[in-house]
Gaussian input, Z-matrix of N, CA and C with variables (Angstrom, degrees):
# hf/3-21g

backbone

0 1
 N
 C     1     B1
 C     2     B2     1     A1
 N     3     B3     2     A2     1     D1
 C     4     B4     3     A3     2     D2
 C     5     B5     4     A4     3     D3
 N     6     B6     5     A5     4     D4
 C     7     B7     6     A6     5     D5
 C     8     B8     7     A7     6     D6
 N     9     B9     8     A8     7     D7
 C    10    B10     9     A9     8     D8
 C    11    B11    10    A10     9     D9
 N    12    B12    11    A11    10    D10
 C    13    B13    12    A12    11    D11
 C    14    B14    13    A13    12    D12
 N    15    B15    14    A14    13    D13
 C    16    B16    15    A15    14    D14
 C    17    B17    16    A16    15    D15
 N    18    B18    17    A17    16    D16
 C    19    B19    18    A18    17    D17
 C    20    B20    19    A19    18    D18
 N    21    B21    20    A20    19    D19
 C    22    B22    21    A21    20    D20
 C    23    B23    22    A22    21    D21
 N    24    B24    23    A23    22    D22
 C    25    B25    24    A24    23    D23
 C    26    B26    25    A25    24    D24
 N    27    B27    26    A26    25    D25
 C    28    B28    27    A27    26    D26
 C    29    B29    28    A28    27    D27
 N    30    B30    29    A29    28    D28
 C    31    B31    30    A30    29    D29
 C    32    B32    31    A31    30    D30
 N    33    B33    32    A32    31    D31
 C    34    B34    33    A33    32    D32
 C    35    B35    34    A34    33    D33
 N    36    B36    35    A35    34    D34
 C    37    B37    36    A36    35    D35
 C    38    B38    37    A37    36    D36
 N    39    B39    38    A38    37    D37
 C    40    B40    39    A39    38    D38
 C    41    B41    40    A40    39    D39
 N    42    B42    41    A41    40    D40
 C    43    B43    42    A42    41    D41
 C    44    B44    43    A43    42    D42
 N    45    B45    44    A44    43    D43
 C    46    B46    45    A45    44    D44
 C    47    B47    46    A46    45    D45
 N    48    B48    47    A47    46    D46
 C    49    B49    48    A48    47    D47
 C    50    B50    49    A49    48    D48
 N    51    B51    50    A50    49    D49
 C    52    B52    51    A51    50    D50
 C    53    B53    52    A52    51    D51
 N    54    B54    53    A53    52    D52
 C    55    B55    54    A54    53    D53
 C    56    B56    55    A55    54    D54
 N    57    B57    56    A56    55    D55
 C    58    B58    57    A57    56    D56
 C    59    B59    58    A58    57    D57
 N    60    B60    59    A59    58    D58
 C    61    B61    60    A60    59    D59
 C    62    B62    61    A61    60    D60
 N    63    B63    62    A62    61    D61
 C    64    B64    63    A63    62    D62
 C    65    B65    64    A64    63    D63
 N    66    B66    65    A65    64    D64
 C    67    B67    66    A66    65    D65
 C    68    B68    67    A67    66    D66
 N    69    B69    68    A68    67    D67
 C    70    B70    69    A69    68    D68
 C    71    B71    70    A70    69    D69
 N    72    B72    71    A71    70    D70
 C    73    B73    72    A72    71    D71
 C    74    B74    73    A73    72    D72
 N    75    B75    74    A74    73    D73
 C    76    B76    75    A75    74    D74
 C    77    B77    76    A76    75    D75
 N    78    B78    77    A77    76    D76
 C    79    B79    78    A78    77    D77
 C    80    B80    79    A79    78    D78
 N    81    B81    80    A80    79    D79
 C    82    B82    81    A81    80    D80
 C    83    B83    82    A82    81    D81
 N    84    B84    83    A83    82    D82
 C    85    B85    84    A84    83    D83
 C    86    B86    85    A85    84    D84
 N    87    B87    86    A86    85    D85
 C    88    B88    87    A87    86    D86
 C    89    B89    88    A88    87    D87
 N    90    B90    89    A89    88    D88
 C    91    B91    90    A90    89    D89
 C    92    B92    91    A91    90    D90
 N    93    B93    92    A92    91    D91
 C    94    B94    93    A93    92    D92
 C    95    B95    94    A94    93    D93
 N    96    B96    95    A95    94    D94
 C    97    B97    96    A96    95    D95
 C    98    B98    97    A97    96    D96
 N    99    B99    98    A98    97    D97
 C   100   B100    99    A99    98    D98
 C   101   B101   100   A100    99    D99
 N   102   B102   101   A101   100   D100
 C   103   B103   102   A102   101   D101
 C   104   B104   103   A103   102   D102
 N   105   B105   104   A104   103   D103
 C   106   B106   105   A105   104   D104
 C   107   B107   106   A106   105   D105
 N   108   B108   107   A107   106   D106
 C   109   B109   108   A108   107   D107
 C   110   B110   109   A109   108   D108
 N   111   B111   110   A110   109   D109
 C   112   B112   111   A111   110   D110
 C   113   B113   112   A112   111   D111
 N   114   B114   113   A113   112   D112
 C   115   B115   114   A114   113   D113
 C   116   B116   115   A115   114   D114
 N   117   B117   116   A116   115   D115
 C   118   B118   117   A117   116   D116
 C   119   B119   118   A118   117   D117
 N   120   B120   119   A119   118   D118
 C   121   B121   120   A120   119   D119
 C   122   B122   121   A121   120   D120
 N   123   B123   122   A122   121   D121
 C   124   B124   123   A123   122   D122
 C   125   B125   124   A124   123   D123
 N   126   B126   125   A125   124   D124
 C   127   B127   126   A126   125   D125
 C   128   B128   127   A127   126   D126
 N   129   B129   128   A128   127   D127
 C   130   B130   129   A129   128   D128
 C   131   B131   130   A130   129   D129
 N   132   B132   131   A131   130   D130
 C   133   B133   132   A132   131   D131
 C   134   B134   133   A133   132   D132
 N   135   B135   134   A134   133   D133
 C   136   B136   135   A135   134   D134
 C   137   B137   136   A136   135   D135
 N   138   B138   137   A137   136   D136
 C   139   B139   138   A138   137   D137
 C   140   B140   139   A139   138   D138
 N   141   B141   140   A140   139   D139
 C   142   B142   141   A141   140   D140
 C   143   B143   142   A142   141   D141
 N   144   B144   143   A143   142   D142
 C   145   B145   144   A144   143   D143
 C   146   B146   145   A145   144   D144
 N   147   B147   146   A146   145   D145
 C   148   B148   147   A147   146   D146
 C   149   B149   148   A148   147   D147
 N   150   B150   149   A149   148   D148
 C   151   B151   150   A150   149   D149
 C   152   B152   151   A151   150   D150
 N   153   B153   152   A152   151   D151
 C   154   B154   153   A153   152   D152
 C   155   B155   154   A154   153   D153
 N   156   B156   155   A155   154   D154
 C   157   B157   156   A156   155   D155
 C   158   B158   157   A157   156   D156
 N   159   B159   158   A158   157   D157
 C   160   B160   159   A159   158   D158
 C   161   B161   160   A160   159   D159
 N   162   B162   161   A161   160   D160
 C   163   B163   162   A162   161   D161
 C   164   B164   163   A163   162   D162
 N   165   B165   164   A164   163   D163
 C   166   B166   165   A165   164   D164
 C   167   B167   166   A166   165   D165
 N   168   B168   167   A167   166   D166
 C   169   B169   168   A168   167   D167
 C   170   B170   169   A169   168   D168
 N   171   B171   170   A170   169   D169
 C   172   B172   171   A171   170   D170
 C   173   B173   172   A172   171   D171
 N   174   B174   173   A173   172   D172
 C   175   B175   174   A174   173   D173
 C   176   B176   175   A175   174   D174
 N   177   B177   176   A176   175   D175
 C   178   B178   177   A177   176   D176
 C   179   B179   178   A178   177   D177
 N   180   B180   179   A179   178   D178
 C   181   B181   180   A180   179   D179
 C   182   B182   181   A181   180   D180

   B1=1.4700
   B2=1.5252
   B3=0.9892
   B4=2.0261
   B5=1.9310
   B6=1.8460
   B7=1.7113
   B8=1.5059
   B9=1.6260
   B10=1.8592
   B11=1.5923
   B12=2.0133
   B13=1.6290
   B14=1.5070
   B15=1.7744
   B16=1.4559
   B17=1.1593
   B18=1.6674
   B19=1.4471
   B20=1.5878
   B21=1.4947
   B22=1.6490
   B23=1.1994
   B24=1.0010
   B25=1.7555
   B26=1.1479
   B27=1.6675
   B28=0.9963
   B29=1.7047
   B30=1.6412
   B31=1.1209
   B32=1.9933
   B33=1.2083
   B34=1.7460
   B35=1.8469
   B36=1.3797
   B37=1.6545
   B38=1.6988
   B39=1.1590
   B40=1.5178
   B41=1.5653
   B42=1.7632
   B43=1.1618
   B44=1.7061
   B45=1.1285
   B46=1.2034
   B47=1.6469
   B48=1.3553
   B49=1.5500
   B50=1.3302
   B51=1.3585
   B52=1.4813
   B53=1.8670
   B54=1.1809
   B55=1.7802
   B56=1.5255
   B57=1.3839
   B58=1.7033
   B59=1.4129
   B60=1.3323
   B61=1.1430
   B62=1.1967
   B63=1.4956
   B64=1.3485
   B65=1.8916
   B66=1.3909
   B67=2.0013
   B68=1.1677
   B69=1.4688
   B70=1.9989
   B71=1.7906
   B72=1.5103
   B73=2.1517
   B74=0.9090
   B75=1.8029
   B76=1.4780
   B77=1.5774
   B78=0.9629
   B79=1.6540
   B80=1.3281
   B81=1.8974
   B82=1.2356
   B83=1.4343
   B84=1.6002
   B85=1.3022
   B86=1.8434
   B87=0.5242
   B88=1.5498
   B89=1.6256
   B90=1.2166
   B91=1.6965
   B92=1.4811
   B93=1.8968
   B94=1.7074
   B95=1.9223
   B96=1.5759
   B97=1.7979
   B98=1.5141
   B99=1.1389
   B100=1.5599
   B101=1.3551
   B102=1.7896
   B103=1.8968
   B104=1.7487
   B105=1.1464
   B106=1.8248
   B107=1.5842
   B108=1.1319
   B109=1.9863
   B110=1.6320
   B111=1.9616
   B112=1.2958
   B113=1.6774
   B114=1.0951
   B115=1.2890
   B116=1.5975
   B117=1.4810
   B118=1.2157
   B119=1.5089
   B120=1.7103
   B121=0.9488
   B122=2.0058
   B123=1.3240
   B124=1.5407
   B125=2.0055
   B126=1.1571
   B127=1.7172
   B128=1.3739
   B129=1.2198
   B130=1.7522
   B131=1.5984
   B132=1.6470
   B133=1.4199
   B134=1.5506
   B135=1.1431
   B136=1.8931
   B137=1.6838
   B138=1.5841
   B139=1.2995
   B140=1.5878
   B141=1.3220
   B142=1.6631
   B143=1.3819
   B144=1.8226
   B145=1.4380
   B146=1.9468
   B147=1.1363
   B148=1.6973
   B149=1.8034
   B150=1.5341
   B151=1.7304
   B152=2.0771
   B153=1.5538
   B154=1.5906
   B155=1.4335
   B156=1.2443
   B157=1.6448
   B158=1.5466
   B159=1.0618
   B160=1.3805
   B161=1.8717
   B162=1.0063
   B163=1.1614
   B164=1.7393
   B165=1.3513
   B166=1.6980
   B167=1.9350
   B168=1.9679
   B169=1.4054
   B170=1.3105
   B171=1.6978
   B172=1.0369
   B173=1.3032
   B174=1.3099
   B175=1.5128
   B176=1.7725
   B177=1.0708
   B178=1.4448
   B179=1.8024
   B180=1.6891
   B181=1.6574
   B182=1.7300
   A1=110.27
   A2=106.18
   A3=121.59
   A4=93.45
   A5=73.31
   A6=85.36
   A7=105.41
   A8=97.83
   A9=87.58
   A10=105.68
   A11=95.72
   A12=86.77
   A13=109.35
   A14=121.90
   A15=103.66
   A16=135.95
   A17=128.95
   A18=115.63
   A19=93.00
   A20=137.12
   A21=107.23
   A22=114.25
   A23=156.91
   A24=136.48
   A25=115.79
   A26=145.02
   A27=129.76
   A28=112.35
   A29=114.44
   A30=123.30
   A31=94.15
   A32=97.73
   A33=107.46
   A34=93.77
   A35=122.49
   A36=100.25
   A37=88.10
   A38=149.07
   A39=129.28
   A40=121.86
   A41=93.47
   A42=103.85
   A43=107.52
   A44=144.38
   A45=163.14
   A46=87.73
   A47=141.61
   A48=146.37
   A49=107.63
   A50=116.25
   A51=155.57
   A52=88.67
   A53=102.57
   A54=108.78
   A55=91.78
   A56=120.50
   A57=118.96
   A58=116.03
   A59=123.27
   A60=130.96
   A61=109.11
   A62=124.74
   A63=140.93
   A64=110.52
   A65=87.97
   A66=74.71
   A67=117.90
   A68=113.91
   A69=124.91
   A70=103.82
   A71=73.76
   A72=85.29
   A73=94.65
   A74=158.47
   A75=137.72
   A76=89.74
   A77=130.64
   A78=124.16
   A79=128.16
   A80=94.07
   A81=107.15
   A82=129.74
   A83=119.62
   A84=112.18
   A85=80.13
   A86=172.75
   A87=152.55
   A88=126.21
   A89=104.74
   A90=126.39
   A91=96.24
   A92=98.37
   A93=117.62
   A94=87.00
   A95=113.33
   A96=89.22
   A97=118.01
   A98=117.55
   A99=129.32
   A100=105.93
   A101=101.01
   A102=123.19
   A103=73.44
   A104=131.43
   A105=95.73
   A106=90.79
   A107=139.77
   A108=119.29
   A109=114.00
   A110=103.64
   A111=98.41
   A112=102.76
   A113=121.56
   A114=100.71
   A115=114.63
   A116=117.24
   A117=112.64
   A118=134.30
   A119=119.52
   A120=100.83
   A121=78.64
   A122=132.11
   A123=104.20
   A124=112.39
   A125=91.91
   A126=98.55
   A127=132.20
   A128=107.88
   A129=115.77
   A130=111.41
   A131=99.65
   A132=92.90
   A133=118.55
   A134=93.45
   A135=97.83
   A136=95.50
   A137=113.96
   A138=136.34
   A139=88.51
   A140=103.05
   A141=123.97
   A142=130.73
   A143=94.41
   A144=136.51
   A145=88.96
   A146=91.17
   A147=118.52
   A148=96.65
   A149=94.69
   A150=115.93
   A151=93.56
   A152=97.55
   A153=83.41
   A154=126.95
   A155=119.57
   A156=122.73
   A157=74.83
   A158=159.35
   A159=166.52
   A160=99.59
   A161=119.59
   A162=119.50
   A163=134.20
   A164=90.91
   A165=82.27
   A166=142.82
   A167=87.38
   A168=97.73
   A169=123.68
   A170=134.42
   A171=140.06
   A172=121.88
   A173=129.92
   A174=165.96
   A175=83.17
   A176=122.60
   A177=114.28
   A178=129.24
   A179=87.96
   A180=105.76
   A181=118.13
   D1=127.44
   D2=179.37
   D3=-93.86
   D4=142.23
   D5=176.09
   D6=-76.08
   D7=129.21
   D8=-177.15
   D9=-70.16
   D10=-51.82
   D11=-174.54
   D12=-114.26
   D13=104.26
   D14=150.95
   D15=17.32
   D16=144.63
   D17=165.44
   D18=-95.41
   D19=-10.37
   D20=156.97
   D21=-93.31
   D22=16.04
   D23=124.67
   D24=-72.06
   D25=0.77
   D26=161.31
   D27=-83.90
   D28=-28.83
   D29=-165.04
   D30=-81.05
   D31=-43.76
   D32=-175.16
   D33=-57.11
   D34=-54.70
   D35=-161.60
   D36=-78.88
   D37=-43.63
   D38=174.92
   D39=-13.80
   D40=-69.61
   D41=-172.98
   D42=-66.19
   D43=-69.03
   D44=-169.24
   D45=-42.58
   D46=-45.74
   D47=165.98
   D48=-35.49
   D49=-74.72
   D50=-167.31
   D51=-50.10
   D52=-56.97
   D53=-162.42
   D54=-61.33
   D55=-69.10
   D56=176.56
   D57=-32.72
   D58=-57.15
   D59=-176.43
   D60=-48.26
   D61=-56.34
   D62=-174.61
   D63=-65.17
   D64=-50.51
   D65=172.53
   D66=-86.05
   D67=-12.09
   D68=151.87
   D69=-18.16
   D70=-76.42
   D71=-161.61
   D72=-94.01
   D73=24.69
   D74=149.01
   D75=-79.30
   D76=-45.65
   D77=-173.98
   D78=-49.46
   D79=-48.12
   D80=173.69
   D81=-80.44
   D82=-4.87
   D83=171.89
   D84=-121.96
   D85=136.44
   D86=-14.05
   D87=-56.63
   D88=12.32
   D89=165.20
   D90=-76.65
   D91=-72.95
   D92=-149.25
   D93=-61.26
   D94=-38.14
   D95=-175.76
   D96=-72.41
   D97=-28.72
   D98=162.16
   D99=-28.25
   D100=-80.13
   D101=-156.80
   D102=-53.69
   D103=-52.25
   D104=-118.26
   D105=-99.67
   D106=-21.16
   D107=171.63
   D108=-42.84
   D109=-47.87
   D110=-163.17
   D111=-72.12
   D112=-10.40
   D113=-176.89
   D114=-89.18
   D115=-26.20
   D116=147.39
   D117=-40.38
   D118=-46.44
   D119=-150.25
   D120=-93.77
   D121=-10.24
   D122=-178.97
   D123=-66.30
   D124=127.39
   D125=165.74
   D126=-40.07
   D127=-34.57
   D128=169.40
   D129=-55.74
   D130=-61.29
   D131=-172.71
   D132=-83.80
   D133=-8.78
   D134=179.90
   D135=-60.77
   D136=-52.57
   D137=-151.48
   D138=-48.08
   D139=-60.16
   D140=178.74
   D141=-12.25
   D142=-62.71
   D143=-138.90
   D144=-88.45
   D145=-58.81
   D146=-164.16
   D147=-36.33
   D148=-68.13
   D149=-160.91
   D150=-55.72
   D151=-48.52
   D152=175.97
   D153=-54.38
   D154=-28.83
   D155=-149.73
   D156=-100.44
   D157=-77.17
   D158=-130.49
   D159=-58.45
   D160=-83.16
   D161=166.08
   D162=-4.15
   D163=-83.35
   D164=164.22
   D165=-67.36
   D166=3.00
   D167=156.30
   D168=-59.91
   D169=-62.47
   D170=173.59
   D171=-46.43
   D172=-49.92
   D173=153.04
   D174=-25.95
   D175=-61.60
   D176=-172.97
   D177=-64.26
   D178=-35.38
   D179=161.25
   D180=-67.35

């Protein structure tokens, strides 16, 4: 019996997995902190945001 897979191509696609994975979600949570200040700080959507969240304060009293 022949080794189908090496232990360095098993160790090479691990790592090379691991790396995707890893710049997977550095992208995706240094996207979502990116996207989401500016949309706070524009006035339109703040204007938006505010009137929704406000509401079910009272609603709670």
């Amino acid at each position: 019996m022949r080794q189908a897979v090496p232990t360095w191509v098993a160790v090479v696609v691990i790592v090379v997995v691991l790396v995707i994975v890893a710049i997977g979600y550095w992208v995706a949570s240094s996207k979502s902190r990116v996207v989401q200040p500016p949309e706070t700080f524009q006035p339109g959507k703040t204007a938006q945001f505010v009137p929704q969240q406000q509401p079910p304060a009272p609603q709670g009293r």
